[in-house]
N, C-alpha and C positions, 0 to 999 in steps of 0.2 A: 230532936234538934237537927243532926244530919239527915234527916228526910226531910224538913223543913227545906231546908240550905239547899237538899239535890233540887227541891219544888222550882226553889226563885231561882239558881243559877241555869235552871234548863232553858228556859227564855228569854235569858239575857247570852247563851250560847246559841240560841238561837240567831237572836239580833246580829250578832255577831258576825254569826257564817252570812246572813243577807247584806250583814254592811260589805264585809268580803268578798261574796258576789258581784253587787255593786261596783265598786273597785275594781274590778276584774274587769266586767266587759269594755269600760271605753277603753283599758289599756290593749286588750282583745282588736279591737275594731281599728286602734290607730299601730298595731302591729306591722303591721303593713304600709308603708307610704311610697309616694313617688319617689323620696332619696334610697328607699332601699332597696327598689327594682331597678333604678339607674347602675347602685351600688354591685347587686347579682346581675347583671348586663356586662357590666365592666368587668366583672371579674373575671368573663372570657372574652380577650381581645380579638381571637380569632376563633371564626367557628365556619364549618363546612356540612354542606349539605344539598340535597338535590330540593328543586322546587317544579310545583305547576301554579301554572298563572294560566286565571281565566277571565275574559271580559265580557263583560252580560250586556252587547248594544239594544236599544228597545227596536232597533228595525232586524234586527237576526234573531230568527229562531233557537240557533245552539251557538252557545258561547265560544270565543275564538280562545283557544287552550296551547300553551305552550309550555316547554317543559326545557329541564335543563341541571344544571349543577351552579354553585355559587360559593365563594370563598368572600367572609366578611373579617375585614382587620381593622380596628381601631386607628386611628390616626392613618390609615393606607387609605381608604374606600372598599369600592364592590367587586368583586370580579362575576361577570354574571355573563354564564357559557350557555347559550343558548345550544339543544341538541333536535327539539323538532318543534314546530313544523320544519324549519332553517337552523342550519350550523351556523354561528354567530357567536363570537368571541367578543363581550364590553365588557368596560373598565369604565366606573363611574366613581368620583369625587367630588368633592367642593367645587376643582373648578372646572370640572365640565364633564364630557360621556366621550370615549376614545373608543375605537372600535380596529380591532386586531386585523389586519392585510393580509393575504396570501403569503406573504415573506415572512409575515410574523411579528413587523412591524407594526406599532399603536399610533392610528390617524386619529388628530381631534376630530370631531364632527362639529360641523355648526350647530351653535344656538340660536333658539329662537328669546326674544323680551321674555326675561325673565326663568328663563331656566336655571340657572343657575343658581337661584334662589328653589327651585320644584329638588332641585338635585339632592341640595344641603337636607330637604324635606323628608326625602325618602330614606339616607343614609340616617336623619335621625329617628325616623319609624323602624328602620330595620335595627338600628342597635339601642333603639328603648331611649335615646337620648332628653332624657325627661326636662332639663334645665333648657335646650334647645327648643322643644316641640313649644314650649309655654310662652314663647314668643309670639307666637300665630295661634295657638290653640287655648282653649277653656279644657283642663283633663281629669277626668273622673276615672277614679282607679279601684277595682274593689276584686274581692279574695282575697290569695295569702300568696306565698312564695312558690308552692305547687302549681299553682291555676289561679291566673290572675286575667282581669279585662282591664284594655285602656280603651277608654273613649276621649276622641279629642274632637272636639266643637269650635269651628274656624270661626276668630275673633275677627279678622279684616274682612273692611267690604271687600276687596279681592278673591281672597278666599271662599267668602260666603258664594261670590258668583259660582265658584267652582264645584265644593265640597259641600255636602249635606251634613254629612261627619266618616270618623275616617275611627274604625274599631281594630285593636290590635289583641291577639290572645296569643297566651303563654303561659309558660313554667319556667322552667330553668331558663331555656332561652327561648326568644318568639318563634312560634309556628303558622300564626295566620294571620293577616292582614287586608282587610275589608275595606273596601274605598266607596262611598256611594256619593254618588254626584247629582247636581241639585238638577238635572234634567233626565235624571231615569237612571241611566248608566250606574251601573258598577261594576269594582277589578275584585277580587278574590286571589291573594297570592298564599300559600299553602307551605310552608318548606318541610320535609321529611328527612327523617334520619341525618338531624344535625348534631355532629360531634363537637366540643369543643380541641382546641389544637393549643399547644404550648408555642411553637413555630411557624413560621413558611415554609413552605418549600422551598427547592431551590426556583423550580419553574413561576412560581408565585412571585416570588423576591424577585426578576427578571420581570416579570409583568407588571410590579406597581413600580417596580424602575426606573420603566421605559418612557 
């Protein structure tokens, strides 16, 4: 009689572990979503780190490469120090691109139709701003917390003119950012050895100051 019993319950332990399975993976699959990358983003306000940035024209042989340091603070903007090809001190935000003078002083620069809106674009790629980007974009997000992709698919005719699609990778916080443009062109932005920070500096806090 209990080798009977062990007979029929082994198959229905069976069932079992597959219904359990089952149940597992789409919880597996939707582990991950765009609020919770938004959510690990936010949870470092500021982060620093050096980047190279390259632009692939289809009429140049080698990519025009530039390199530098960056300091990203939530609710501040960019600070984005350019060191070569040109020394070059910006300060990018919502509402516009400032560019740091001999004195030390921060000049707006002009905009051209529509930057402003390009600006708000990039500060929300560089900090993962997932409820932003969904405004302009279609976002497809896959991996986990470790190594994630976003691809984002420009929904306005506008955009379409511009952007092919625009691919973001990461972990903790982003490191690469891919722009391919619907006439050949693409940007490749890189950032290395980004720490996150609890603070500003003092020098920082004086620069989104100003």
């Amino acid at each position: 009689m209990i080798r009977f019993l062990a007979l029929m319950t082994r198959p229905l332990m069976q069932r079992l572990l597959v219904c359990l399975a089952l149940a597992v993976l789409p919880w597996s699959a939707r582990a991950f979503s765009l609020n919770d990358l938004q959510l690990q983003l936010r949870a470092t306000p500021i982060v620093r780190g050096h980047f190279v940035q390259q632009k692939f024209l289809r009429s140049l042989p080698q990519p025009l490469t530039s390199r530098g340091d960056f300091t990203l603070a939530t609710g501040r903007g960019l600070l984005w120090l350019l060191r070569s090809p040109i020394a070059q001190d910006l300060r990018i935000s919502a509402d516009g691109i400032a560019r740091r003078g001999p004195d030390g002083t921060w000049q707006a620069l002009p905009q051209h139709t529509g930057a402003g809106r390009e600006n708000r674009l990039f500060l929300s790629v560089l900090a993962g701003d997932t409820s932003g980007l969904r405004e302009n974009f279609d976002l497809t997000l896959t991996g986990d917390a470790g190594a994630w992709q976003l691809m984002l698919q420009p929904r306005s005719v506008l955009l379409r003119q511009i952007f092919d699609n625009i691919q973001i990778n990461g972990g903790k916080l982003v490191d690469r950012i891919e722009l391919r443009e619907v006439q050949g062109d693409r940007s490749v932005l890189q950032m290395t050895d980004a720490v996150a920070a609890d603070a500003l500096t003092p020098e920082e806090q004086r620069a989104f100051a100003d």
